[in-house]
C-alpha positions as CSV (number, residue, x, y, z in Angstrom):
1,X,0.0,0.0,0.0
2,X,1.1,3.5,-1.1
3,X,0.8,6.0,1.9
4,X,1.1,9.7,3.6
5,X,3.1,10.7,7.1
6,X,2.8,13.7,9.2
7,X,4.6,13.9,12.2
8,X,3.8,15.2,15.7
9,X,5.9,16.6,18.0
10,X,8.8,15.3,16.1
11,X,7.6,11.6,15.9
12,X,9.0,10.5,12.7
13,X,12.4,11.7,13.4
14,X,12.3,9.4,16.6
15,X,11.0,6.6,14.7
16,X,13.7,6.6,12.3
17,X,16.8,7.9,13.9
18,X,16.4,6.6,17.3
19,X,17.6,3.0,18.0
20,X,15.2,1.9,20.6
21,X,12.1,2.6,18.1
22,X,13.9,1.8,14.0
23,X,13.5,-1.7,14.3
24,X,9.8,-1.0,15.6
25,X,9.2,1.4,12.5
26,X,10.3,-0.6,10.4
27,X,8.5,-3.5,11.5
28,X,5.3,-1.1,10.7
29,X,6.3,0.2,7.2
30,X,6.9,-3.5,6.5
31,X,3.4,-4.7,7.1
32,X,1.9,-1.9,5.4
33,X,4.4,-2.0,2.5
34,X,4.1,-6.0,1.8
35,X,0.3,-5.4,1.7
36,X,-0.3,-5.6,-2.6
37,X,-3.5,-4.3,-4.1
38,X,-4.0,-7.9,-4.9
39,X,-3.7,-9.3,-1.3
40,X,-6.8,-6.5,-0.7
41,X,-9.1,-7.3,-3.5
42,X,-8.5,-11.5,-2.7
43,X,-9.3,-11.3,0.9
44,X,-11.4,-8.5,0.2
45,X,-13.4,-11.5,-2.3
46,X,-13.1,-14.4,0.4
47,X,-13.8,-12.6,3.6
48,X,-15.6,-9.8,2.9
49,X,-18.3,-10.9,0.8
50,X,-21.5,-8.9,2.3
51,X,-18.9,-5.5,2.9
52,X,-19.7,-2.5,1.3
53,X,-16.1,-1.0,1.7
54,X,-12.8,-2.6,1.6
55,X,-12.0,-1.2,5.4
56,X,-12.2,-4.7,6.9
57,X,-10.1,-5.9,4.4
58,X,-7.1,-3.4,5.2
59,X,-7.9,-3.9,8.8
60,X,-7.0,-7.1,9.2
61,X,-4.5,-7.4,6.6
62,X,-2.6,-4.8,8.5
63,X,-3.5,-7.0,11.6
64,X,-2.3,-10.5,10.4
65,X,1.5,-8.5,9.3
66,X,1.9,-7.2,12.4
67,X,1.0,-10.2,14.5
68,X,3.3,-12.0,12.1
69,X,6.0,-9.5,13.6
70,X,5.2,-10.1,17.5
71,X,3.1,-6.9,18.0
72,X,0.5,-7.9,20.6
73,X,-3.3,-7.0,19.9
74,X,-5.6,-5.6,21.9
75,X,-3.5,-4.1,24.6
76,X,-4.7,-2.9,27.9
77,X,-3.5,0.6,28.5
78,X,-4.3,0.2,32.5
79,X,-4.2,-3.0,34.6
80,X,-7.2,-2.3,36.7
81,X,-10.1,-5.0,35.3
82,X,-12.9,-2.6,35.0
83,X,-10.3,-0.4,32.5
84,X,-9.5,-3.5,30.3
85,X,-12.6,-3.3,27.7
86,X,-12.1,-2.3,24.5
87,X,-12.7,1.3,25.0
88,X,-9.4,1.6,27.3
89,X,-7.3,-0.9,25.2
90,X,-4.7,-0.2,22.1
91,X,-4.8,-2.1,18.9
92,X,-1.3,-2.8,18.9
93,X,1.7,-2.6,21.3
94,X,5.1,-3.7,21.2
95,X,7.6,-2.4,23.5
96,X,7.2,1.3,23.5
97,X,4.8,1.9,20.8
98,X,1.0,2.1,20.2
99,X,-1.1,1.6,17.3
100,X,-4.5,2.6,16.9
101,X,-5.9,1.8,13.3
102,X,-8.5,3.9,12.8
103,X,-11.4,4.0,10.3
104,X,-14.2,4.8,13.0
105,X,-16.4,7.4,12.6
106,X,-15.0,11.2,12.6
107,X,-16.2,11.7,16.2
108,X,-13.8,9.6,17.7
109,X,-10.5,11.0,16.1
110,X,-10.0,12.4,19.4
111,X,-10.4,9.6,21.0
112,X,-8.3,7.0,19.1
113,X,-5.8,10.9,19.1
114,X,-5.7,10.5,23.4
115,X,-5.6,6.7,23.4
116,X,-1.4,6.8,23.2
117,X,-1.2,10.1,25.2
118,X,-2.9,8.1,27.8
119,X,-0.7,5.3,27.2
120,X,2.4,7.2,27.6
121,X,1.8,10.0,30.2
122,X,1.9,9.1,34.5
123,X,-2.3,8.3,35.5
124,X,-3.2,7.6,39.4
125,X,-4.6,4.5,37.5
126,X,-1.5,1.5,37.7
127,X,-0.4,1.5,34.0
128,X,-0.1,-1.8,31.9
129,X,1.8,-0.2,29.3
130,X,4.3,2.9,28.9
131,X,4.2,4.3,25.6
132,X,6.6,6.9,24.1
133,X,5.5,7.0,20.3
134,X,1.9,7.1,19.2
135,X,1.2,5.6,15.6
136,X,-2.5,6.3,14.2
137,X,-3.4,5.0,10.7
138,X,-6.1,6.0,8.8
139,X,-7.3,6.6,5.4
140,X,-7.1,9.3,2.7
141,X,-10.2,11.4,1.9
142,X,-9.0,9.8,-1.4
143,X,-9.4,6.1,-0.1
144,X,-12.4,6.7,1.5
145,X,-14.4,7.2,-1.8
146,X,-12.1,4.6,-4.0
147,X,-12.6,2.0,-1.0
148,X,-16.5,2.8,-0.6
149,X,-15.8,3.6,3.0
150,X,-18.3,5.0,5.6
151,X,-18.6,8.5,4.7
152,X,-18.7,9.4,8.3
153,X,-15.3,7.9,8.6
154,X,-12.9,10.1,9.9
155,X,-10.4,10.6,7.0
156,X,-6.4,11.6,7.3
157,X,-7.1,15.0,6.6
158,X,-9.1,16.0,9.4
159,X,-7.3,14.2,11.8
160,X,-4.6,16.5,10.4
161,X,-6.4,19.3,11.4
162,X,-7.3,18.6,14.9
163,X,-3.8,18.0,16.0
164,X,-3.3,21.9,16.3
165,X,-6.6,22.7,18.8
166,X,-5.5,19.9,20.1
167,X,-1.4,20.5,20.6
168,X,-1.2,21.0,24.3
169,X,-2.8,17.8,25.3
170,X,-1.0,15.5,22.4
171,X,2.3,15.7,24.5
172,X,3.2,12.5,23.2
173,X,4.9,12.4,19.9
174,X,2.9,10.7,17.2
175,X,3.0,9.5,13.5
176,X,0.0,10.0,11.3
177,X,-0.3,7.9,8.7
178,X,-2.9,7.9,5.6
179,X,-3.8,5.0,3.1
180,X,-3.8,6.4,-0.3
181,X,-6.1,4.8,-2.3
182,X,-5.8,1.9,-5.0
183,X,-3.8,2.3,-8.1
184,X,-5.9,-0.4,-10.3
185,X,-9.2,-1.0,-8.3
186,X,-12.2,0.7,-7.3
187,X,-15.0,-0.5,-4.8
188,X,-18.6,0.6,-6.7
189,X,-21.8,0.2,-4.9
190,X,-24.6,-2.5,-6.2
191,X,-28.0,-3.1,-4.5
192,X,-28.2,-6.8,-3.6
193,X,-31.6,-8.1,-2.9
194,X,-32.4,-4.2,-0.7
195,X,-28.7,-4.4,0.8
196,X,-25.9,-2.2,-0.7
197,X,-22.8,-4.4,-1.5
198,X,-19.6,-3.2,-2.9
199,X,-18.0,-4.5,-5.8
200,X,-14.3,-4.6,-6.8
201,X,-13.8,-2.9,-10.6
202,X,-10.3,-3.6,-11.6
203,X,-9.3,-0.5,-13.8
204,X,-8.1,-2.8,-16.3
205,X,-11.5,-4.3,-17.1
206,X,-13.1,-0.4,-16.7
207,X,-10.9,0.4,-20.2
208,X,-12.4,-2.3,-22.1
């Protein structure tokens, strides 16, 4: 996959310079590199046969490389059992890094934004994980039409945008990253017996 980086409050340069966290980066371009246009639209074909967009697809192709690499899923971010539901836990941790993967709806960008602050910064609440980079992936405005997401979905370029109002209280540095959309495929929408179904269109077959 083909994809944008903003960093916050120097995040990139940390991921890529500093030798506790290169392997770690590295380990995250590699799942998101290795995942082909191909790999989408086949499990996109096998798994994701009653989806409308290709979100679940990306999700858990993104899932099954980093699992692959030892990242743990579903982390806790406090130890405390009534904090360790899915509201208070990461997708992915591995040493001192936090993923959130995020193609929720727009209203919880500042969520899934405070998620690795929370991770990272001293709470009265005993901590099950110390973060010190903050990694959020999302997709393009771009990919969110090509990929037949949710249009409430909250795209790259508004999280962008609320990292600003928000600077103060994102102390922890963070990398932004958004999925660009497909090269050679589009997801169109059919009407299935009353249902909306997307459809994979290869470019290729659009030309003919």
């Amino acid at each position: 996959m083909k994809y944008l980086k903003h960093s916050h409050r120097y995040g990139l340069s940390l991921m890529k310079n500093e030798d506790e966290f290169i392997h770690l980066w590295e380990d995250i371009t590699t799942a998101l590199d290795t995942i082909s246009e191909e790999d989408i639209i086949n499990y996109y074909n096998q798994h994701c046969a009653n989806s409308m967009s290709i979100s679940k697809a990306i999700n858990n192709l993104i899932k099954e490389r980093l699992l692959q690499r030892g990242w743990n899923k579903e982390s806790p971010i406090f130890q405390a059992t009534k904090y360790r539901n899915k509201r208070w836990r990461l997708d992915f941790a591995k040493d001192k890094i936090s993923i959130e993967v995020a193609f929720n709806h727009g209203e919880a960008i500042a969520w899934n934004l405070l998620k690795p602050v929370m991770a990272s910064e001293l709470n009265h609440i005993e901590k099950a994980i110390q973060t010190k980079v903050g990694v959020l992936i999302t997709a393009t405005k771009d990919m969110k039409k090509q990929g037949a997401f949710d249009g409430a979905c909250g795209e790259y370029e508004k999280v962008l945008r609320y990292l600003t109002p928000m600077n103060d209280i994102l102390t922890v540095p963070m990398v932004i990253i958004g999925l660009k959309a497909p090269q050679t495929f589009r997801v169109k929408k059919h009407k299935i017996n009353g249902k909306n179904i997307g459809v994979i269109e290869r470019f290729t077959d659009l030309k003919l």
